[in-house]
C-alpha positions in Angstrom: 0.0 0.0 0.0 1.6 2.9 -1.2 1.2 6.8 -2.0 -0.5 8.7 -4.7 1.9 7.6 -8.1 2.4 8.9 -11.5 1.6 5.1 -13.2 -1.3 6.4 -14.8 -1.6 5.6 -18.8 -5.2 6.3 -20.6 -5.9 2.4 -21.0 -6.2 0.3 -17.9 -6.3 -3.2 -18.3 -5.0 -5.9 -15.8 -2.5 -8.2 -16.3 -2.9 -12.0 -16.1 -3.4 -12.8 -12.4 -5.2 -10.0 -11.4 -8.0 -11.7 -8.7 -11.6 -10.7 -9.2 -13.6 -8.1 -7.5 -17.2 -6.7 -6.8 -19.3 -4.3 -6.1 -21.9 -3.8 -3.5 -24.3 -0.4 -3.0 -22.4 1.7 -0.7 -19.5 -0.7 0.0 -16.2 -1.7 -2.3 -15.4 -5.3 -1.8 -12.5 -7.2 -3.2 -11.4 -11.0 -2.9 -7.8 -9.4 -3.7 -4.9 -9.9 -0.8 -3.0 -8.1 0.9 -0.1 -10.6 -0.4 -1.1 -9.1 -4.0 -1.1 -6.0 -2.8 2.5 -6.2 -1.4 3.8 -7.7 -4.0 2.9 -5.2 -7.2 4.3 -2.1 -4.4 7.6 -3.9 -3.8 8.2 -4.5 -7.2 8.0 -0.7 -7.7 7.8 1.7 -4.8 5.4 4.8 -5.2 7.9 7.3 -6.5 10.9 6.0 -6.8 11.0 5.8 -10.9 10.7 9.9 -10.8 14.7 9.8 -10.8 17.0 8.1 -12.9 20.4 9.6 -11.2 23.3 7.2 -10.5 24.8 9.4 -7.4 22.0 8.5 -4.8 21.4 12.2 -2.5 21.0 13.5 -6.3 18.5 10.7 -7.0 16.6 11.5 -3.8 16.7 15.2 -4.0 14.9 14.9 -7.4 12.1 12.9 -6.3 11.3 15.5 -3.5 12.1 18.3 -6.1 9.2 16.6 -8.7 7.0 15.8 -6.3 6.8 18.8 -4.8 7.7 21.0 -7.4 5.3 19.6 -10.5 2.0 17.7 -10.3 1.6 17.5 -6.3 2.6 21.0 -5.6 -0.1 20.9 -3.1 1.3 18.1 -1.0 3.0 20.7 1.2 0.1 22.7 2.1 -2.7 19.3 3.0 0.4 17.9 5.2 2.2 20.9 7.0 5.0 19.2 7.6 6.4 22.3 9.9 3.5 21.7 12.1 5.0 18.9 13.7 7.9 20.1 15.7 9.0 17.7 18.6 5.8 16.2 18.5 5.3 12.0 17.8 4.5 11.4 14.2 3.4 7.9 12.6 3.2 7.5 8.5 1.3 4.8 7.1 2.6 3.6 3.7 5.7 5.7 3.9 7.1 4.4 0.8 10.7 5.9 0.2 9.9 8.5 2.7 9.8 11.5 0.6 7.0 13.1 2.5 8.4 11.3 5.7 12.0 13.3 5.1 10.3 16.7 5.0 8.8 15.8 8.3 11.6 14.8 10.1 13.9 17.5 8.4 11.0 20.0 10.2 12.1 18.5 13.8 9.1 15.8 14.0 9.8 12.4 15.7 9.0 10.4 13.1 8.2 7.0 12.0 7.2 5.1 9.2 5.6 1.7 8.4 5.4 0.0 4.9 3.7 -3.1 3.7 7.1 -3.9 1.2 10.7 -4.4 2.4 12.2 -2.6 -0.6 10.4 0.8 0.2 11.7 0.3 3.7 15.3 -0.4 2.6 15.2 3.0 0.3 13.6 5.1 3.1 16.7 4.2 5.8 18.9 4.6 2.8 17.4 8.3 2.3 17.3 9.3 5.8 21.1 8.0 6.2 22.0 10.2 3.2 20.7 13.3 4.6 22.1 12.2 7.9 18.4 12.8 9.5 16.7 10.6 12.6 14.5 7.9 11.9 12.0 4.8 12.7 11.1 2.3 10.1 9.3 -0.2 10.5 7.6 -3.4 7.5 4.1 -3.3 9.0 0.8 -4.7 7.8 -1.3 -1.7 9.0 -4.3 -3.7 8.5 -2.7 -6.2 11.4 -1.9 -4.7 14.7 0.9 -1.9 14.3 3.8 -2.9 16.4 3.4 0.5 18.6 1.0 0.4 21.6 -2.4 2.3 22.2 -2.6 5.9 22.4 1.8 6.5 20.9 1.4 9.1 18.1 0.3 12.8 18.2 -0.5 12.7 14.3 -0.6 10.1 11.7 -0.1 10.7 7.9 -1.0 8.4 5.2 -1.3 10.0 2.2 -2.8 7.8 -0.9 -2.4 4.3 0.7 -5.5 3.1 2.7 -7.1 3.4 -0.5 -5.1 0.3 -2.0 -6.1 -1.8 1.1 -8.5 -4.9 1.2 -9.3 -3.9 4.3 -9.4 -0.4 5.1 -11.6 0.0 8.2 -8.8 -1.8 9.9 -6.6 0.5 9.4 -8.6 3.5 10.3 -9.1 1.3 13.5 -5.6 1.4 14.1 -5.1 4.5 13.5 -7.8 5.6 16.3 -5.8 2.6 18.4 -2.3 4.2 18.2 -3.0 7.7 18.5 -3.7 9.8 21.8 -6.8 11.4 22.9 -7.5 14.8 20.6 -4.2 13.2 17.9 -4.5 14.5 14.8 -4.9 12.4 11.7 -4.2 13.3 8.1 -5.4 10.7 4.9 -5.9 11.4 1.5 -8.1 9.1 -0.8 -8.7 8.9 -4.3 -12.0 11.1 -4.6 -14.6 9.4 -6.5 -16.5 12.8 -7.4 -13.3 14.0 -9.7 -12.8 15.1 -13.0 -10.2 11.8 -13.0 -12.9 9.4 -12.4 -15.7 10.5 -14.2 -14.8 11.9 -17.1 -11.3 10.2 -17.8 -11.5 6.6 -16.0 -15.2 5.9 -16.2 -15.6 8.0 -19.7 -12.9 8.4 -21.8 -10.8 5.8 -21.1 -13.8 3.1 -21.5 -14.7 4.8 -24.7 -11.5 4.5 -26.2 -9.7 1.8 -24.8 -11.1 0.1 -28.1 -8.4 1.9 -30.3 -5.6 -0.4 -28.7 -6.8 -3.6 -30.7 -4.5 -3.0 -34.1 -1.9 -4.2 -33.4 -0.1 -0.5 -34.6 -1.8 1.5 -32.6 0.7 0.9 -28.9 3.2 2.5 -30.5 1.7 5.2 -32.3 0.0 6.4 -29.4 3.5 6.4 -27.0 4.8 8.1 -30.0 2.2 11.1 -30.5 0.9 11.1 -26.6 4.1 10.1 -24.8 2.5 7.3 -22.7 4.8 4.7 -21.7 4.1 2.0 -24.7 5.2 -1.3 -22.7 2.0 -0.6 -20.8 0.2 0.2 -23.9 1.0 -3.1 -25.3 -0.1 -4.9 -21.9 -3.6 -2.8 -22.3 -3.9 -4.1 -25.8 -3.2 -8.2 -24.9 -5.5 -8.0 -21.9 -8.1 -6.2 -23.9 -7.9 -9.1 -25.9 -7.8 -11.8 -23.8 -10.6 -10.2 -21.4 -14.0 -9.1 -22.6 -15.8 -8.6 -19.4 -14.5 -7.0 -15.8 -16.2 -5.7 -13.1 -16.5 -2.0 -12.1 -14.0 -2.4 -9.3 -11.9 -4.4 -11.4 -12.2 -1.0 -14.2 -11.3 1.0 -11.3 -8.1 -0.7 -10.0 -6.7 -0.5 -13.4 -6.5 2.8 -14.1 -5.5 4.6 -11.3 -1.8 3.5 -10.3 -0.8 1.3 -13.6 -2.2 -0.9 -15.6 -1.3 -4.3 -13.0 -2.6 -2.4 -10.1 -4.1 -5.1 -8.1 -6.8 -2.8 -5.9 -7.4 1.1 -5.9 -11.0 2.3 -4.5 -13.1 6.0 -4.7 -14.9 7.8 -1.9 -17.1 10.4 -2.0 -17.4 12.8 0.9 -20.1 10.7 2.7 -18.0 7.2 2.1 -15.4 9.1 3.6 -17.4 10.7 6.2 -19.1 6.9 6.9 -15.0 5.7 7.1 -13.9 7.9 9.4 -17.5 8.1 12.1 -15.2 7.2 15.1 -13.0 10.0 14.8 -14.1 14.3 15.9 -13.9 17.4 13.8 -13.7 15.6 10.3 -13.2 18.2 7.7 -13.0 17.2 4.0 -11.3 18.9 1.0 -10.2 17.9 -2.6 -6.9 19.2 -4.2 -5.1 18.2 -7.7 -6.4 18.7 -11.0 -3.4 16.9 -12.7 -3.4 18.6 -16.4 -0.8 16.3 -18.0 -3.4 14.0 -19.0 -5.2 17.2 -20.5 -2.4 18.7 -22.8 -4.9 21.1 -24.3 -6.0 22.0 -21.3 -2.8 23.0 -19.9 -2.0 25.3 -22.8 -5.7 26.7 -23.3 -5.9 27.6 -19.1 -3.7 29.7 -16.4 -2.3 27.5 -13.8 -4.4 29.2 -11.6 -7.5 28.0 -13.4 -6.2 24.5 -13.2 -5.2 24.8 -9.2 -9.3 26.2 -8.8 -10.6 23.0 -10.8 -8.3 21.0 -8.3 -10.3 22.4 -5.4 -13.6 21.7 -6.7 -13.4 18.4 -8.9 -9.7 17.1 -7.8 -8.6 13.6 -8.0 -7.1 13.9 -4.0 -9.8 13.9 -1.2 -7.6 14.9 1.9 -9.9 14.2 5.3 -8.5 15.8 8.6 -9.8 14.8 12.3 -8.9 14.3 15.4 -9.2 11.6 17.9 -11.6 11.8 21.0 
């Protein structure tokens, strides 16, 4: 279970292997493991194909400095990561601590939990680099966290429960390891986006259909840019598979094409996720214009950061614990 990624291509279509899922009216269910979960985020850790540098601080310093500095501009303002200072700070899905450094650099006591090994072995190996102080743990969040009740002032997870079979246990242990009025901060993929009605549920079903010649991978990655290996996995699936199921759909086309398990939420799945926990407040940021070229030339940022807030793809939810 990882962080919001840039694996996005227009056609989303599993690979072989990919374990069924379902619907049901005001709940996502999913017969996919956490074991399949874990094993497509270890393979490839959220972020850490946004550098290609061989000197390593270089490599890490240009994650942070495309994350930040690009499409998730935002990420600064929903977390306040100088907000922190000396007080006890948990991360679920860490990942290769990129918002996890900014934390600690900010005087936090922090600590981090990931479901993979290999995101665990890069986040030490960036907080040794920038000589900063650490905890990381490899933690099933949906299990009992290895911390006892009430240890944490704040806990982050920022685009991670979301991939989870299981997410009310995690917001369960988030309630369980934070102390009384702890602050929590999640972000969720939001259901009522521009991204997911118009481009997953739209667009991307209405075209996907293009991918069949067997010419058309390439020429696409060559005109549009997309990355053509996935293209070419989009095109054998849509082959091979003529029926999937919404939540299948979903999955597919939020964090790569062999994304085993993404899920929406609206404000009141949200809401309903988070009951147990006071002062919920609810926002939506990030209107990513790189999958709408002519809309980045035809708009000011500024139009494009306003659309975020309304219609944005990232539903952040704040509260506090009673």
């Amino acid at each position: 279970m990882k962080n919001s990624c840039s694996r996005r291509s227009i056609f989303g279509l599993q690979s072989d292997g990919f374990r069924s899922t379902g619907m049901t009216k005001g709940k996502q269910t999913t017969k996919t493991t956490v074991d399949d979960v874990r094993a497509f985020w270890n393979a490839g850790p959220c972020q850490a194909d946004l550098s290609h540098a061989e000197e390593r601080r270089r490599y890490f310093q240009e994650i942070s400095d495309k994350r930040y500095g690009i499409r998730e501009w935002h990420v600064p303002t929903v977390a306040k990561f100088d907000s922190f200072r000396g007080k006890d700070v948990l991360e679920i899905g860490c990942s290769i601590a990129t918002d996890g450094l900014e934390f600690a650099q900010n005087g936090a006591n922090y600590v981090g939990v990931d479901l993979t090994p290999k995101a665990i072995e890069l986040a030490k190996e960036r907080f040794g680099l920038f000589s900063v102080q650490g905890r990381f743990e490899v933690a099933n969040a949906e299990d009992k966290l290895p911390f006892p009740d009430s240890s944490f002032d704040h806990v982050y997870s920022f685009g991670v429960i979301h991939h989870s079979p299981v997410p009310e246990k995690i917001v369960q242990e988030i309630h369980r390891v934070l102390r009384k009025n702890g602050t929590l901060t999640v972000m969720l993929y939001n259901r009522s986006s521009i991204n997911y009605y118009i481009e997953i549920m739209f667009l991307r079903r209405a075209m996907r259909w293009i991918l069949l010649p067997s010419f058309m991978p390439g020429l696409i990655a060559a005109v549009a840019g997309f990355d053509r290996w996935k293209l070419e996995g989009h095109r054998t699936i849509l082959k091979e598979r003529k029926n999937m199921s919404k939540q299948e759909w979903i999955s597919m086309n939020t964090d790569g094409p062999f994304c085993p398990l993404s899920r929406v939420y609206s404000r009141s799945e949200a809401a309903d996720l988070f009951k147990d926990f006071k002062n919920v407040r609810q926002e939506v940021w990030e209107f990513n214009v790189d999958h709408w070229p002519f809309v980045r030339r035809a708009i000011p940022s500024s139009v494009a950061k306003w659309v975020g807030r309304q219609w944005g793809w990232h539903r952040m939810i704040y509260g506090e614990k009673s």
